[in-house]
N, C-alpha and C positions, 0 to 999 in steps of 0.2 A: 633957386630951389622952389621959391612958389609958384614960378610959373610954369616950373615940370608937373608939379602936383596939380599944378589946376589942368594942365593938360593931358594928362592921366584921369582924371576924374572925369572929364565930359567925351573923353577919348578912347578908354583902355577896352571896352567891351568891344568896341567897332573895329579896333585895332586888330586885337586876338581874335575876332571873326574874320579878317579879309588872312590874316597870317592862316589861320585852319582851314578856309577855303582855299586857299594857292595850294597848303601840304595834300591835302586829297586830292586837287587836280593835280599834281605833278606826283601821286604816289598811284593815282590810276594809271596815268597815263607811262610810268615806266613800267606797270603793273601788264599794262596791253604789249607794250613793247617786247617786254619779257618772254610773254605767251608767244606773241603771234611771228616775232623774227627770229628769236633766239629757242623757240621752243622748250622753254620748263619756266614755272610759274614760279610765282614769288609764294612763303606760303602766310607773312605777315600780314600783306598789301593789305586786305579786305579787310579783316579784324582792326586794322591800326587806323583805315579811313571810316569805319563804322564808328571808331570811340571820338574819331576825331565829330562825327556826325552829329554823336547824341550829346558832346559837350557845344557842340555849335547851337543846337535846340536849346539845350538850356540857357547860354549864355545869351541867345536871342530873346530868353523869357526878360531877362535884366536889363537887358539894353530896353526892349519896346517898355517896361514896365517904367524907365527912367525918361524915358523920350514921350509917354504919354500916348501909346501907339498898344492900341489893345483890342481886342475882338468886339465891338458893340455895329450896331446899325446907325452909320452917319446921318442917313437922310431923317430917322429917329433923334436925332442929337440935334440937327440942325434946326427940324422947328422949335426947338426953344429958345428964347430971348439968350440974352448973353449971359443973365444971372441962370437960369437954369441949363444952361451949359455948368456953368462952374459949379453950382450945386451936382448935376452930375457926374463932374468929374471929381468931386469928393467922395461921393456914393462909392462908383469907380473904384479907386483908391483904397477905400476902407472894406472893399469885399474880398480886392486882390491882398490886403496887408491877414485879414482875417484867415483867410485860405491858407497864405504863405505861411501864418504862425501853425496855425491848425495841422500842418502837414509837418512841421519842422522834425515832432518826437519820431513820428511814423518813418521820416527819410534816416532819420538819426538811428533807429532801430533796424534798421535795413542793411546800412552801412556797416553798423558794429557787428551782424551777423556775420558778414564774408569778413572780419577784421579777425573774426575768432574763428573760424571756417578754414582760414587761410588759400581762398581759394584761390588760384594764379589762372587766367587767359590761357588758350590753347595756346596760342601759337607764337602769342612775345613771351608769353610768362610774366607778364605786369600782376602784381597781384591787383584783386579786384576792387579793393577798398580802395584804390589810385582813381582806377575809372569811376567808382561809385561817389567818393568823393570829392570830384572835379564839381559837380553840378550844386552840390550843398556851399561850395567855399563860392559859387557867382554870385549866390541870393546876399550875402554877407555884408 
């Protein structure tokens, strides 16, 4: 059992991104098939690889944020010693932790709007607080 969990832990973000990039490629590409040989479209396809899109975005925010993989200038990073590498990547650390809390009531107020809205997707009819909610439960 611990070694599921430790394999889940260094694993599950990268896992659920290769599993939501194969459902979009194979949800395009029966998507093309549809259209182009059988002539009528699908009318989920688009909508259901968009969410799968924007949970892949966020889920990529959690994964580089744990992997230590984040927007700065390396050759900036690289002229410093070793100690001020790791002083920057404290800095680092403590802007993204600041931001992420900073943002938390804002996404949280977002979500509870369409909770109470009840708003559902064209075309699955997922309601929205599904999709809105996906990207608040990666940061967790």
């Amino acid at each position: 059992m611990k070694k599921i969990l430790h394999w889940l832990d260094e694993n599950l973000e990268e896992f659920i991104l290769v599993i939501f990039l194969i459902a979009m490629t194979l949800i395009m590409g029966i998507q093309v098939f549809c259209r182009y040989v059988l002539g009528m479209s699908l009318s989920w396809s688009e909508e259901l690889t968009r969410y799968l899109f924007i949970w892949c975005g966020f889920l990529s925010v959690s994964y580089c944020s744990k992997k230590c993989l984040s927007i700065k200038i390396e050759q900036f990073v690289a002229i410093f010693p070793r100690r001020g590498k790791a002083i920057f990547k404290v800095v680092n650390h403590t802007f993204e932790l600041i931001f992420f809390i900073y943002m938390i009531p804002f996404a949280y107020s977002y979500m509870m709007s369409s909770v109470h809205s009840g708003q559902l997707s064209p075309a699955c009819g997922i309601p929205m607080y599904y999709v809105q909610a996906a990207p608040l439960v990666s940061f967790v």
